[in-house]
N, C-alpha and C positions, 0 to 999 in steps of 0.2 A: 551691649546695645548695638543695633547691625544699621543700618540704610535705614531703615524705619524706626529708628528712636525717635524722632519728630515725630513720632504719629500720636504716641503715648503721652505727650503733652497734655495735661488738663486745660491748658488756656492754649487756642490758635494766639500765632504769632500771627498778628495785620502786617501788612504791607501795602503801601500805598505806589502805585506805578503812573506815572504820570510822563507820556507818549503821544506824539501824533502819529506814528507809522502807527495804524492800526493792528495789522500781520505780527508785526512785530510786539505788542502788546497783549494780544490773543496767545501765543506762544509762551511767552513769558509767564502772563497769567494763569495760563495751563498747566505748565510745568510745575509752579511752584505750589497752587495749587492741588496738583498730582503729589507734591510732596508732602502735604499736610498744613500748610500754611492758607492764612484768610488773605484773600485779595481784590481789591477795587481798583479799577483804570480809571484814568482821567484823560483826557485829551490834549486840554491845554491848560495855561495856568489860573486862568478864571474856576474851571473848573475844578481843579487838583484845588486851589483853594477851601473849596465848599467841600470837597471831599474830606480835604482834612479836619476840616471843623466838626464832621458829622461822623465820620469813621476814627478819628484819633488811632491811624496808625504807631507801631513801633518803629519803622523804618518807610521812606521813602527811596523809592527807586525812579529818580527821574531825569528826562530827557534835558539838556542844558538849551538847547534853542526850540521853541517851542511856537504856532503860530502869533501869540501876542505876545512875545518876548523871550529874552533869557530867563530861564529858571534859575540861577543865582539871586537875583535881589530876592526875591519870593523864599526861596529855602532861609536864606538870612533873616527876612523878617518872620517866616515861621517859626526859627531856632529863637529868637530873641523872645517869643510872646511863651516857647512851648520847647523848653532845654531839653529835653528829654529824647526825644525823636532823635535819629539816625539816618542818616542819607549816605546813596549810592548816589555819584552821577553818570551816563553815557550820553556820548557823542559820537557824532560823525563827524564833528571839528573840529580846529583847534581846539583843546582841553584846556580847564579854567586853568589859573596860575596857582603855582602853591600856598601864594597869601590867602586866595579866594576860597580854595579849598579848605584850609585852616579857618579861615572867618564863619563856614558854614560849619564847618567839624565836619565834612563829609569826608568817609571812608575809605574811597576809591575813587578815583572815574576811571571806566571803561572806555576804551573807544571802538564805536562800531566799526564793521562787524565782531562779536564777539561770541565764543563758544558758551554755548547757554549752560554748561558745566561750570563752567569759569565763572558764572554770575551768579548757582544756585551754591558752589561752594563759598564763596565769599559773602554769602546772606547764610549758608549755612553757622561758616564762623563767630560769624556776629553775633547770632544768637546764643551759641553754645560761651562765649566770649560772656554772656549776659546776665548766665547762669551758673556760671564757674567761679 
């Protein structure tokens, strides 16, 4: 199974990305999307919200400071209603603490900038992690 074993998947893997750097979410979207994966952007956390309700991502990839808040309460009260889901976080700040992390179950935080290799292998893990 080479680089494109993802492709051969009968079910896309959703990703939910949830970003104000626009650029930077178009990129990401694209790439992972290049890889075979389903993907929806959100903007902020209002949004990412509704998103999630109506897309039921496997994984979230999202922004920690966000225009109407930190994306930590939001992933927590996600994880509590919807156990299931998986979160990435990135930043350009200081990174959550490792209670915080722990409380979300989230996987990683990245801190920006980050090699978009480095983000499509660590969602790649995840999933192969999911299926093993």
């Amino acid at each position: 199974m080479g680089e494109n074993s993802r492709l051969l998947t009968p079910v896309a893997k959703k990703i939910l990305l949830i970003d104000d750097e626009e650029l930077l979410s178009w990129c990401i979207s694209h790439e992972l999307t290049n890889l075979g994966y389903e993907v929806r952007s959100a903007h902020d956390l209002n949004m990412g919200i509704k998103e999630f309700e109506v897309f039921k991502p496997h994984l979230i990839v999202c922004d920690q400071n966000l225009p109407d808040g930190r994306s930590l309460a939001m992933l927590n009260e996600l994880k509590r209603r919807h156990p299931a889901y998986a979160a990435i976080i990135i930043t350009a700040y200081t990174p959550p603490s490792k209670a915080e992390m722990i409380k979300i179950e989230a996987k990683i935080c990245l801190s920006k900038p980050f090699p978009l290799k480095e983000l499509t292998d660590i969602i790649d893990a995840h999933f192969v992690s999911k299926t093993s």
